[in-house]
C-alpha positions as MATLAB code, in Angstrom:
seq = 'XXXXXXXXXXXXXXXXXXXXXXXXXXXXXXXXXXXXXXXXXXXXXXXXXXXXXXXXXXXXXXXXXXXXXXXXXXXXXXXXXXXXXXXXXXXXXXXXXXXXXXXXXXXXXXXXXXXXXXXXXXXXXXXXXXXXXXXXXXXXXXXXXXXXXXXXXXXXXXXXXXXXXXXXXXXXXXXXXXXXXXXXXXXXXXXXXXXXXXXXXXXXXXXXXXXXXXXXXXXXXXXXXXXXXXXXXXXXXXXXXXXXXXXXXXXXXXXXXXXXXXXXXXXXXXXXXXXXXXXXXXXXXXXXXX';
ca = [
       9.526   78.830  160.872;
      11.507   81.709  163.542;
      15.034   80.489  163.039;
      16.447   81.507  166.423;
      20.034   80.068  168.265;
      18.390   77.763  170.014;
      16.451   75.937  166.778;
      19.293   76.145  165.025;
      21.701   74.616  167.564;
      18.946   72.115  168.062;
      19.296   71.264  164.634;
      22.939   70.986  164.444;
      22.693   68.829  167.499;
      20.444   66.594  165.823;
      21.934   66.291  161.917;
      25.285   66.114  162.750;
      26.255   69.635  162.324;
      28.414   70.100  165.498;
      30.324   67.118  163.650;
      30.443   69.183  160.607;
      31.379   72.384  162.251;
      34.308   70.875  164.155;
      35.566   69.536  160.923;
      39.197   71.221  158.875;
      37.360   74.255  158.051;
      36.490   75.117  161.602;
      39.463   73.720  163.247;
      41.746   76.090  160.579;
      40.008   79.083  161.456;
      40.614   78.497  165.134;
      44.200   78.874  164.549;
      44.273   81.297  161.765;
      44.692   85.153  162.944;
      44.726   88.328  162.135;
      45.685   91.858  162.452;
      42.913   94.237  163.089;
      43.679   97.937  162.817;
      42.296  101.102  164.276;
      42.398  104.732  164.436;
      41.454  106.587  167.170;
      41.579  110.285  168.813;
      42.426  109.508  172.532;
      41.745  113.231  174.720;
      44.629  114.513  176.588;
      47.356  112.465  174.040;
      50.316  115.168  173.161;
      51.753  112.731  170.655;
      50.938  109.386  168.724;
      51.022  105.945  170.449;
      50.501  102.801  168.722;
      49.252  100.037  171.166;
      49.094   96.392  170.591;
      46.544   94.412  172.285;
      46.109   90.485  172.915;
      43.650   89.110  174.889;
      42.427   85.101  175.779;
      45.474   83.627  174.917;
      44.171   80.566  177.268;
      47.618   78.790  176.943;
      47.154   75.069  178.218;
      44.189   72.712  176.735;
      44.065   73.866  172.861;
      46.695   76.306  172.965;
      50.203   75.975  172.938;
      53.856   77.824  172.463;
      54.111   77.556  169.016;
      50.754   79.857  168.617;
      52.328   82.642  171.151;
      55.349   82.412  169.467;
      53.434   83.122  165.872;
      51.325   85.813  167.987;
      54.747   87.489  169.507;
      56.190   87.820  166.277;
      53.307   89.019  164.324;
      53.526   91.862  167.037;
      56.391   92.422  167.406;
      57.044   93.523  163.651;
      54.122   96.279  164.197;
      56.506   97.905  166.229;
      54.199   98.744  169.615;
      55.188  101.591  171.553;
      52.829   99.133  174.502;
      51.424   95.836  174.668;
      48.618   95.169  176.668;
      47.388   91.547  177.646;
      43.081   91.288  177.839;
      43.550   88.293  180.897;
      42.967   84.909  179.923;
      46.506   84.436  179.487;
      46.421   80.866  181.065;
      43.810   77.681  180.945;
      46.175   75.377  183.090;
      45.026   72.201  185.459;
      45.682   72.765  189.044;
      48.179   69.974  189.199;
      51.281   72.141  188.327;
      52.313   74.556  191.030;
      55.297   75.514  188.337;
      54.824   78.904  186.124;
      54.060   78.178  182.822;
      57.473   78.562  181.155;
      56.952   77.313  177.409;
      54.090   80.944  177.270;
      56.527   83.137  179.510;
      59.676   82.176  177.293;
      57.745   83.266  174.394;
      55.636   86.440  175.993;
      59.474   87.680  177.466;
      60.051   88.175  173.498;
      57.788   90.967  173.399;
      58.953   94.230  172.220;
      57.455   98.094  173.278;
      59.677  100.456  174.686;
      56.866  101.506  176.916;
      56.465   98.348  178.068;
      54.119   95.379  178.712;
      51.049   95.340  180.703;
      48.609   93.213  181.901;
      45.123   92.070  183.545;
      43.866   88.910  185.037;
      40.659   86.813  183.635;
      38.081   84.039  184.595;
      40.361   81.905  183.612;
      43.176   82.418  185.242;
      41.399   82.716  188.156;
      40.249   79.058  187.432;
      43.902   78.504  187.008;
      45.159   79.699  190.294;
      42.419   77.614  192.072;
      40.127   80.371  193.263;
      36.987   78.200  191.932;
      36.625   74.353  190.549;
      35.440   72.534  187.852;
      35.930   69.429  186.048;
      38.943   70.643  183.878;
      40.323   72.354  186.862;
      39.947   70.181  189.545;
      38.931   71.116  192.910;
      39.268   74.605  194.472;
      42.515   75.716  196.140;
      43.107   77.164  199.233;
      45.964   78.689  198.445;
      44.623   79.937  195.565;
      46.093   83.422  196.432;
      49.786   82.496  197.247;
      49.179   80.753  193.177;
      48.424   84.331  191.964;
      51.305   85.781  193.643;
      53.612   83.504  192.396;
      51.898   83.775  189.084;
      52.205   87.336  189.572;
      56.211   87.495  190.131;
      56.603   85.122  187.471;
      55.057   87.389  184.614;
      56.784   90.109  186.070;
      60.377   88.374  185.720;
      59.000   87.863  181.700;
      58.452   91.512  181.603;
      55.045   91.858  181.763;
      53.366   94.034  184.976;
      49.968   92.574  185.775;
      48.042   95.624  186.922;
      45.361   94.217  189.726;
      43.156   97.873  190.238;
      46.347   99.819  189.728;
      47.890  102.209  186.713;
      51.238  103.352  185.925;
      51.817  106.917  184.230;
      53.641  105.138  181.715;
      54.322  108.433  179.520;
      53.602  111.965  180.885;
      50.623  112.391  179.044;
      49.133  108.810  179.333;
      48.074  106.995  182.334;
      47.299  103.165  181.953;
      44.665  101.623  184.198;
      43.905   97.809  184.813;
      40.960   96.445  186.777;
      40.584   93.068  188.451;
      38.354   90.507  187.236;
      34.464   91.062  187.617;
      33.268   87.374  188.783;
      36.210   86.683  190.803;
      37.753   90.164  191.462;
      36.754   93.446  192.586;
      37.451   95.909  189.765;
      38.580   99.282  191.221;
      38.128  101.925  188.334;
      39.265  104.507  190.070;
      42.127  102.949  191.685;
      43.219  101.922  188.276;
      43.248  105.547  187.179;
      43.957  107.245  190.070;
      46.609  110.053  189.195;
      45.736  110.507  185.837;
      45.811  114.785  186.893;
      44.904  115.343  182.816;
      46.589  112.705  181.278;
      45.059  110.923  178.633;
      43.510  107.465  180.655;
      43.535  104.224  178.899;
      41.944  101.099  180.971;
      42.092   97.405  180.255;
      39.736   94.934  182.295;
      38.919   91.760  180.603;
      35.159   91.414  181.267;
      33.357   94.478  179.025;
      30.487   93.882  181.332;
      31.765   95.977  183.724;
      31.255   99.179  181.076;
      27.911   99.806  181.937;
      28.745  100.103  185.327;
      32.202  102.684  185.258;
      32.167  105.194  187.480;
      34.089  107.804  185.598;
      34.618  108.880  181.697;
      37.629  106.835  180.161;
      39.092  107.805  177.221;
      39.561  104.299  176.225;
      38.992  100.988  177.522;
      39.742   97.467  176.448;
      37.946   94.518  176.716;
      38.239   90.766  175.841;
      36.457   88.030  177.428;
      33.881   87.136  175.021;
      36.066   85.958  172.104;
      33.389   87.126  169.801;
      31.347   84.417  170.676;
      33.833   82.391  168.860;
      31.536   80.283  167.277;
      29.144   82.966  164.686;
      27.055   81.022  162.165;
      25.276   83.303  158.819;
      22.019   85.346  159.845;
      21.792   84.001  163.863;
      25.291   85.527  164.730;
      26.725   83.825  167.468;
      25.025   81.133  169.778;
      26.394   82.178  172.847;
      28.059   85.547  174.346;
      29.112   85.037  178.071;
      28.004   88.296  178.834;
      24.393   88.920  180.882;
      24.175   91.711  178.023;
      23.762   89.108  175.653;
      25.069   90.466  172.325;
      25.676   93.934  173.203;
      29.418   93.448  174.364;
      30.053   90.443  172.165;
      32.560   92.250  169.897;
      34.076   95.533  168.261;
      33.669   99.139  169.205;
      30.950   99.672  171.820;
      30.017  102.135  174.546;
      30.269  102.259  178.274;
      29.141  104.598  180.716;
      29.295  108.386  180.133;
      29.602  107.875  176.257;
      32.822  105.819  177.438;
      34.414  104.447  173.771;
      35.532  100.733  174.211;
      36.799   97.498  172.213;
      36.083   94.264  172.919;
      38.529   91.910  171.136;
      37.696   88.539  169.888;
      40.647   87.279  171.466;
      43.236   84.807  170.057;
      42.835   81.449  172.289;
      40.429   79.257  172.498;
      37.765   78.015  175.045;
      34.937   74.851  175.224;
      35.860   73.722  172.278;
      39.262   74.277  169.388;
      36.868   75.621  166.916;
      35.968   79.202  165.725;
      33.683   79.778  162.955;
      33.093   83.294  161.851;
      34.772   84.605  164.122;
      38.555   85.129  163.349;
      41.107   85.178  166.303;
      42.602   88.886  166.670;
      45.361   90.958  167.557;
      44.206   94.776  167.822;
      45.875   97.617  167.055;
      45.800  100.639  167.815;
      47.136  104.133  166.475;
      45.918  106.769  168.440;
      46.287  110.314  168.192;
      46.088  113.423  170.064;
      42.439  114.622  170.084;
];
């Protein structure tokens, strides 16, 4: 018999599996993280930078402060000259207008003398109200006074959510960060826009958008996908919200013009409080002059 996702999942639906899969073991690994480390020439870098990046924190159904806090310290004792947030940082109801204060009290901990940066996600979109659903409730108007708030809020925890813009954040590095594809309109080159020769590093949470850049980027990173969070032996994982199916669904990839990326399997969780597999992530980077 062709074992493909769908048979299998067919079969897990059918035997109990899902049951089985949800169980300690799966439940453990959705809560047990790691440290994944990489080394990287970045063009146009005059000195080493070592960047820390999170991404999917979804703080609100399955995760709560106690996992930032573990995530906060584990980074801060890499020493990051940045941190960089993927999007995803919240998976709230719509029912509290009030900033999330348990995840900013922890993500205000965060140390990098170059500072902390971020992006926006799906879900936080869902969060301010920009679309519905039955976890979210229904649509906001006001969706966009939420993000502003939202906005202003992580910025008084000390972390700048970049929405299409970029900050030169050391002379020879300028740091990009898109909007999200379903519910944004990502602005590349508003992101980057005087870079003038500086090494260009871009965060957008969706890596679907790689195919589509309109520029070289020395490096961008993605989240989004979590890996597919739930990866099972041979079949690999039964679903990658990506219309590129498994192309984008983790690790070092390429965008356009031989772009280099990384798509994190994030840290939170979505669906479901199971991984399998698939081990929640904090990346880091050390990059060096090229």
């Amino acid at each position: 018999m062709h074992l493909t996702r769908r048979t299998l999942l067919r079969a897990l639906l059918s035997g109990g599996g899902v049951a089985a899969l949800g169980g300690g073991a799966a439940v453990a690994q959705a809560y047990r993280f790691g440290v994944t480390r990489h080394t990287r020439s970045l063009p146009g870098l005059r000195s080493p930078l070592r960047v820390a990046f999170l991404t999917d924190l979804h703080f609100g159904l399955f995760i709560g402060a106690g996992s930032v806090r573990a995530w906060v310290d584990t980074v801060n004792r890499q020493r990051p000259d940045l941190v960089l947030l993927g999007g995803d940082q919240l998976d709230v109801r719509l029912d509290s207008d009030a900033a999330p204060q348990a995840l900013l009290a922890e993500l205000r901990r965060l140390q990098a003398p170059l500072g902390v940066y971020g992006v926006w996600g799906n879900h936080d979109y869902g969060s301010f109200g920009r679309y519905g659903s039955a976890y979210y409730g229904e649509p906001r108007a006001d969706w966009e006074v939420r993000r502003a708030h939202l906005e202003a809020a992580f910025a008084q925890a000390g972390v700048t959510i970049l929405r299409d813009a970029g900050r030169n954040v050391r002379e020879d590095l300028r740091l990009g960060g898109t909007d999200d594809l379903w519910f944004g309109r990502p602005d590349v080159p508003a992101a980057l826009a005087g870079a003038a020769g500086r090494a260009t590093l871009l965060v957008t949470h969706n890596p679907d958008l790689l195919p589509d850049l309109p520029r070289p980027v020395g490096l961008v990173l993605c989240g989004h996908t979590h890996g597919g969070q739930v990866r099972l032996p041979v079949v690999g994982a039964l679903r990658v919200p990506s219309a590129y199916g498994d192309r984008y669904a983790m690790g070092w990839v390429q965008g356009a013009f031989g772009t280099p990326a990384y798509v994190s399997r994030g840290l939170g969780l979505s669906g479901a409080p199971v991984r399998n597999l698939c081990e929640p992530e904090i990346a880091l980077f050390d990059l060096q002059p090229a």
